[in-house]
C-alpha positions as CSV (number, residue, x, y, z in Angstrom):
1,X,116.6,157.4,77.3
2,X,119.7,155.7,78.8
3,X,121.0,152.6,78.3
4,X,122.8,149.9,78.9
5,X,123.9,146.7,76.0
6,X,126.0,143.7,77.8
7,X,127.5,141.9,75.0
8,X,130.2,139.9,74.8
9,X,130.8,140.0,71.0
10,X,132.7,142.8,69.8
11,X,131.3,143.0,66.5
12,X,127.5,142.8,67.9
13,X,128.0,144.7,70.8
14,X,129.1,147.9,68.2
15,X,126.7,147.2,65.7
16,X,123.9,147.2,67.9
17,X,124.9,150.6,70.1
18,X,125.9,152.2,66.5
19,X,122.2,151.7,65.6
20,X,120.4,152.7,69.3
21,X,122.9,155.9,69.0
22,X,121.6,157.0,64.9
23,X,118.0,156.3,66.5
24,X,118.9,159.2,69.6
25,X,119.2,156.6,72.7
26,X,122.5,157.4,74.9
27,X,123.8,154.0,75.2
28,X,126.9,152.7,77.8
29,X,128.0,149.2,76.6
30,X,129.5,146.3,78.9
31,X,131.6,143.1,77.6
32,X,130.5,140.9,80.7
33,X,128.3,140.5,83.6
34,X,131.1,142.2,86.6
35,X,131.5,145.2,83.8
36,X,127.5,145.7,83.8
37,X,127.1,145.4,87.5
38,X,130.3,148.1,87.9
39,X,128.3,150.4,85.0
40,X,124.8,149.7,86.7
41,X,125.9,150.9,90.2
42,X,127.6,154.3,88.5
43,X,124.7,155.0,86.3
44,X,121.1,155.5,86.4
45,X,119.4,153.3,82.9
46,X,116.3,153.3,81.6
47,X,116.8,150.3,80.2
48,X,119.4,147.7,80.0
49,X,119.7,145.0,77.0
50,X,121.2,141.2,78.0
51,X,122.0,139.1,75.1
């Protein structure tokens, strides 16, 4: 399963794709809404995280 985290804390952002990746997800993270949309039209997710 593919997906996507938009964070915009460093910190957060790492610690949560460090724990998706030890569970087995392929994860692509963005820092803010125009990196997401340029991620989103490149790449097909399963799922994508906002927080």
């Amino acid at each position: 399963m593919k997906l996507l985290l938009v964070e915009d804390e460093a910190m957060l952002s790492k610690s949560v794709s460090k724990g998706l990746r030890l569970l087995g997800y392929a994860i692509d993270c963005a820092f803010d809404g125009e990196e997401a949309l340029e991620l989103y039209a490149l790449n097909e997710y399963d799922l994508m995280i906002l927080t």
